[in-house]
MARGUTOR-408260 format. One record per residue (C-alpha): chain; z, x, y. Coordinates in Angstrom, 2 decimals. Each point is the difference from the previous one (the first is absolute). Layout:
<recs>
@drenlum=A&c3=Z&c1=X&c2=Y
...
</recs>
This chain:
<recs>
@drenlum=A&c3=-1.39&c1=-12.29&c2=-15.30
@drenlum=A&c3=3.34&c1=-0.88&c2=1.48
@drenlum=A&c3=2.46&c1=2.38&c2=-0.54
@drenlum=A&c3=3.78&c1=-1.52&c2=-1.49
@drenlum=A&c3=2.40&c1=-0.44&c2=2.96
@drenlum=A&c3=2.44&c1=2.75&c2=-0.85
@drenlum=A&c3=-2.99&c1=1.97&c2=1.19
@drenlum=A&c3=-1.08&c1=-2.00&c2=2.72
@drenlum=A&c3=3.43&c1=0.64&c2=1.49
@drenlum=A&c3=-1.63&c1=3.39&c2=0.89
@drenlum=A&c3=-2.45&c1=0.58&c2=2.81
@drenlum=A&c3=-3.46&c1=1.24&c2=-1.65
@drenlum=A&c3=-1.41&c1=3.03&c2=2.17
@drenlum=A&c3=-3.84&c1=-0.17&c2=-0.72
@drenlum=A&c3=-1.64&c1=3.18&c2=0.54
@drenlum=A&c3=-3.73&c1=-0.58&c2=0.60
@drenlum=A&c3=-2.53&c1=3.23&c2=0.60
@drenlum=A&c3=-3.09&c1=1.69&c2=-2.10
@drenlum=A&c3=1.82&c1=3.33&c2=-1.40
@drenlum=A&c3=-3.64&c1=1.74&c2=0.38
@drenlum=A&c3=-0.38&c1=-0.97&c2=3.95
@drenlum=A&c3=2.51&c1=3.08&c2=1.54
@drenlum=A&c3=2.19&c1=-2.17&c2=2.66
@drenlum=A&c3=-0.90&c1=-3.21&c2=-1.68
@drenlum=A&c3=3.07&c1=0.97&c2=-2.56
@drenlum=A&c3=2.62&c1=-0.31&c2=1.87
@drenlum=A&c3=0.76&c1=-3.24&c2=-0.98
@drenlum=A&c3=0.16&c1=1.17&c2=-3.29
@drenlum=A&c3=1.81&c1=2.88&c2=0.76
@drenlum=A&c3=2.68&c1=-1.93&c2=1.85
@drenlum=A&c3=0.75&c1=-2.52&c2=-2.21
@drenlum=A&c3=0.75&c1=3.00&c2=-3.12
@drenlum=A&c3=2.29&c1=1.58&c2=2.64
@drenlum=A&c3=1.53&c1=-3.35&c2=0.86
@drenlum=A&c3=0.64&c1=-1.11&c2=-3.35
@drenlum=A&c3=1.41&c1=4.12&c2=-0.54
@drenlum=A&c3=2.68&c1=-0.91&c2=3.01
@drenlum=A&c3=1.03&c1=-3.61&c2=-1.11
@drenlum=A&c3=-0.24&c1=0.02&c2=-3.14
@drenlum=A&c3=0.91&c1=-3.33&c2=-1.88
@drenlum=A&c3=0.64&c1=-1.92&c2=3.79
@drenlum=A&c3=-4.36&c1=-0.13&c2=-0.32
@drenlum=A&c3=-2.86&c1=-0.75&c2=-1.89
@drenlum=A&c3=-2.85&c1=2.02&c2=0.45
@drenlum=A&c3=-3.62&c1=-1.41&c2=-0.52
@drenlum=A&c3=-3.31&c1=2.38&c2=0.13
@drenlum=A&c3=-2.91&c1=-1.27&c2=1.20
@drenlum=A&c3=-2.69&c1=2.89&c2=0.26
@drenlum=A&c3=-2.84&c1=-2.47&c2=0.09
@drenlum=A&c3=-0.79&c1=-3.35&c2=1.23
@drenlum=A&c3=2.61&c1=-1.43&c2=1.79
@drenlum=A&c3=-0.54&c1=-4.07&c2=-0.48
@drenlum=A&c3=1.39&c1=0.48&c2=-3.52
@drenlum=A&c3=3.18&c1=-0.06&c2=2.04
@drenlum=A&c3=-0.36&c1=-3.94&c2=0.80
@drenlum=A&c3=0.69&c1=-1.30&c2=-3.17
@drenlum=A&c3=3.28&c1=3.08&c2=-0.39
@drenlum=A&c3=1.57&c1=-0.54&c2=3.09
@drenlum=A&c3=-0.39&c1=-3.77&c2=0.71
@drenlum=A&c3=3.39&c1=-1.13&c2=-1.21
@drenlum=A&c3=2.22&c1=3.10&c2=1.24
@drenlum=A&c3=2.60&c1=0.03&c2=2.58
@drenlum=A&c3=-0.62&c1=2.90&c2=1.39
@drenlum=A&c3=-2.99&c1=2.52&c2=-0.43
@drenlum=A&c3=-0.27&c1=3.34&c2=1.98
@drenlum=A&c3=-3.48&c1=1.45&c2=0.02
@drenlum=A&c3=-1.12&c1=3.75&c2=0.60
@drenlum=A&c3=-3.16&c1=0.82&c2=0.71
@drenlum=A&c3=-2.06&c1=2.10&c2=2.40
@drenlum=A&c3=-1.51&c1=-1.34&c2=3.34
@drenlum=A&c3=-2.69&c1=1.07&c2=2.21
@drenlum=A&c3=0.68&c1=-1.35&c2=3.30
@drenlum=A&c3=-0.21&c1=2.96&c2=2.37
@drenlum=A&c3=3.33&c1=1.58&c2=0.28
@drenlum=A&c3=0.65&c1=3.15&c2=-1.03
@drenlum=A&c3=-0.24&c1=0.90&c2=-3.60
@drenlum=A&c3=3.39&c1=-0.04&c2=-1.85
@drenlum=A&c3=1.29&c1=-2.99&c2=2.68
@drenlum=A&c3=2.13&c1=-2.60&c2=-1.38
@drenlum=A&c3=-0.03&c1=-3.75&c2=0.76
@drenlum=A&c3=2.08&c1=-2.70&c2=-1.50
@drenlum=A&c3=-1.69&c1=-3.87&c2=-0.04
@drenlum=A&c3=1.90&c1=-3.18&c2=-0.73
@drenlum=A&c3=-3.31&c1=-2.05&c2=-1.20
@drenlum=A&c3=0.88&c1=-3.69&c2=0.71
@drenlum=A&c3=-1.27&c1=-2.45&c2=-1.65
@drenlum=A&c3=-1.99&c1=-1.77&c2=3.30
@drenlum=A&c3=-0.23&c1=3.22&c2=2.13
@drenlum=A&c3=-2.90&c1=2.59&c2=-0.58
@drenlum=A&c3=1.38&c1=3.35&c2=1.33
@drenlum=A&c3=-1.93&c1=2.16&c2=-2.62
@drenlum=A&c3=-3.14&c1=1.48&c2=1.20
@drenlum=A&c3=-2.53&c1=0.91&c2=-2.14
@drenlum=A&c3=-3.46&c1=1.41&c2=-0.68
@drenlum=A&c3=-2.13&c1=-2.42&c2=-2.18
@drenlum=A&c3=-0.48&c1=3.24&c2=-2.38
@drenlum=A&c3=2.55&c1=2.34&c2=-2.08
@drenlum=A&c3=0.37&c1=2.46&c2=-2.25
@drenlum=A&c3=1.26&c1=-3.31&c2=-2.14
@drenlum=A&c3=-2.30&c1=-2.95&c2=-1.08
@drenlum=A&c3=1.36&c1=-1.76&c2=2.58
@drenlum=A&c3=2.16&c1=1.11&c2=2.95
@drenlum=A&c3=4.14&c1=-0.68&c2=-0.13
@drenlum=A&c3=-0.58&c1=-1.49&c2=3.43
@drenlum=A&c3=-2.96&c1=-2.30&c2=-1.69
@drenlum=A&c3=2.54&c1=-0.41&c2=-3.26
@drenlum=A&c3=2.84&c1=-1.18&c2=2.72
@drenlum=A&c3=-2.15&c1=-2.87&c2=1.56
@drenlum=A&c3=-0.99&c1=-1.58&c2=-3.28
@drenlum=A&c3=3.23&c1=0.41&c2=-1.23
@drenlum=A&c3=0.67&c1=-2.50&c2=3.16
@drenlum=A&c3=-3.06&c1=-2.35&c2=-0.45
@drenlum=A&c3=0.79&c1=-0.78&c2=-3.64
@drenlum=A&c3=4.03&c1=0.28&c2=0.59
@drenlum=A&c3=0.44&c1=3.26&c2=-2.19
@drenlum=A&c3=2.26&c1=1.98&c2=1.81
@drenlum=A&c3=3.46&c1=0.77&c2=-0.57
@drenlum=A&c3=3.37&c1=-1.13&c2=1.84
@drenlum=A&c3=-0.11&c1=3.04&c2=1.75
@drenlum=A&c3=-2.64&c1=2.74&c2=0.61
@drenlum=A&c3=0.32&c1=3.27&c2=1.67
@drenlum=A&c3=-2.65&c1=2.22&c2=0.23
@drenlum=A&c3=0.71&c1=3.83&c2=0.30
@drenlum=A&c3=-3.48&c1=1.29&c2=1.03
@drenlum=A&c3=-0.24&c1=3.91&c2=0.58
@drenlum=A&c3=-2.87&c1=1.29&c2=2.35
@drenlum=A&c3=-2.30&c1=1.70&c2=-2.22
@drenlum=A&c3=-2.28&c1=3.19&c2=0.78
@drenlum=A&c3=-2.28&c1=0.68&c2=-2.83
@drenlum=A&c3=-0.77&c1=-2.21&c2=-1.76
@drenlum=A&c3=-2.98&c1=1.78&c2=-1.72
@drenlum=A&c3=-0.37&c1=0.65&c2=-4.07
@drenlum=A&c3=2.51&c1=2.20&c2=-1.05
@drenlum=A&c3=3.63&c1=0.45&c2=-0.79
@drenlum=A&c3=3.27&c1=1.07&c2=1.82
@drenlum=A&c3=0.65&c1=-1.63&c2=3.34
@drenlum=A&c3=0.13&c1=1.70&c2=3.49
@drenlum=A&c3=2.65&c1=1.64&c2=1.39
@drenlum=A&c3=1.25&c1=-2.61&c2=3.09
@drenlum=A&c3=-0.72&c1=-2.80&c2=-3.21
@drenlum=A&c3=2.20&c1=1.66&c2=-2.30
@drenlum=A&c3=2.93&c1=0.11&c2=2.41
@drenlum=A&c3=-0.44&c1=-3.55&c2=0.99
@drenlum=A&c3=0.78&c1=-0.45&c2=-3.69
@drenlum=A&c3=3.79&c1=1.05&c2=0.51
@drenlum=A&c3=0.00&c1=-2.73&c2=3.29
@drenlum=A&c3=-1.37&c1=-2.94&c2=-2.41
@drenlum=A&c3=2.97&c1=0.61&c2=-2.37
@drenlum=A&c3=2.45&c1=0.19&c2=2.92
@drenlum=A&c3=-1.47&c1=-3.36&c2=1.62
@drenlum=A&c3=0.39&c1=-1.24&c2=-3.22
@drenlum=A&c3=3.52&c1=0.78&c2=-0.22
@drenlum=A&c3=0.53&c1=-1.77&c2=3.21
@drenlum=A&c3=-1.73&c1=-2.64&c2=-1.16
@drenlum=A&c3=1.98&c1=-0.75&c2=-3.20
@drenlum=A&c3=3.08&c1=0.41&c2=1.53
@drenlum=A&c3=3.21&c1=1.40&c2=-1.86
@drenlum=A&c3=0.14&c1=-0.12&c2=-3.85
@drenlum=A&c3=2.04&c1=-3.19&c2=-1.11
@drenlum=A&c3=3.33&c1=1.37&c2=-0.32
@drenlum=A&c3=-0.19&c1=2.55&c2=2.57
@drenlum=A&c3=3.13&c1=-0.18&c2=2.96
@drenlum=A&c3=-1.08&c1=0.27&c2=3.75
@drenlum=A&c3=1.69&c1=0.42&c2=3.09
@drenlum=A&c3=1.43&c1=3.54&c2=-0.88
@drenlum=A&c3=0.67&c1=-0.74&c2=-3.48
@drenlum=A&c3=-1.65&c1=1.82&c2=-3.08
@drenlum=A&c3=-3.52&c1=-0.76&c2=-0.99
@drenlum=A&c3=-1.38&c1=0.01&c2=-3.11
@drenlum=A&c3=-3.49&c1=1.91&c2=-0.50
@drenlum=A&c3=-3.14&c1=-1.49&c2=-1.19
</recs>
């Protein structure tokens, strides 16, 4: 389902996680604190399962910002940004996930069946525990607060907003 272009004219922030996996929330987590900060500037999409539902929502978006939590062997609550290109394959990932199917899995056939956004940034938060239960760590919960800020970079100024010393309106 393609959402009407007023809305499109939004960036969606996908958070993807399983809400019963500890650090594998943060992606959820980030994206309700993202859309808390900006507010109407966003569109927030859950995804606490599967994430290759996301080929058919985010095919024909300009710009799509996904959160989600990463095991690559930094330190938990770490904090990297990805430009995923559309040729390029800088997402590593395990062939298994807490999800059906991993987002780094999700991201390639995105690009084999040309199902990936204009733009997609991946947020990915080194996770600890990623066992059952709820409530994430404490270095994974303070990442949260970096994701948002990132973010913020990454939008750039409200529309509206004055730089170069002037005032700036808040999201």
């Amino acid at each position: 389902m393609t959402p009407p272009a007023s809305d499109r004219a939004r960036p969606l922030v996908v958070g993807v996680g399983h809400p019963g996996r500890r650090d594998d929330a943060v992606g959820l987590v980030a994206a309700r604190a993202a859309g808390h900060r900006f507010g109407g500037r966003i569109r927030v999409l859950e995804c606490p399962g599967d994430p290759v539902g996301l080929l058919d929502r985010w095919a024909d978006e300009p710009a799509v910002y996904l959160l989600d939590a990463s095991r690559s062997g930094s330190a938990p609550g770490t904090v990297r940004a990805i430009a995923i290109g559309t040729d390029a394959d800088p997402v590593d990932g395990p062939a298994t996930s807490t999800h059906g199917l991993s987002v780094a899995e999700t991201i390639r056939l995105g690009r084999a069946l040309h199902r990936l956004p204009a733009q997609l940034t991946l947020l990915a938060v080194e996770a600890g525990d990623v066992s059952p239960g709820e409530g994430l760590t404490p270095p994974v919960a303070g990442a949260v607060v970096r994701v948002v800020e990132t973010l913020a970079v990454l939008l750039g100024p409200p529309d509206g907003a004055r730089s170069a010393g002037g005032a700036t309106s808040r999201a």
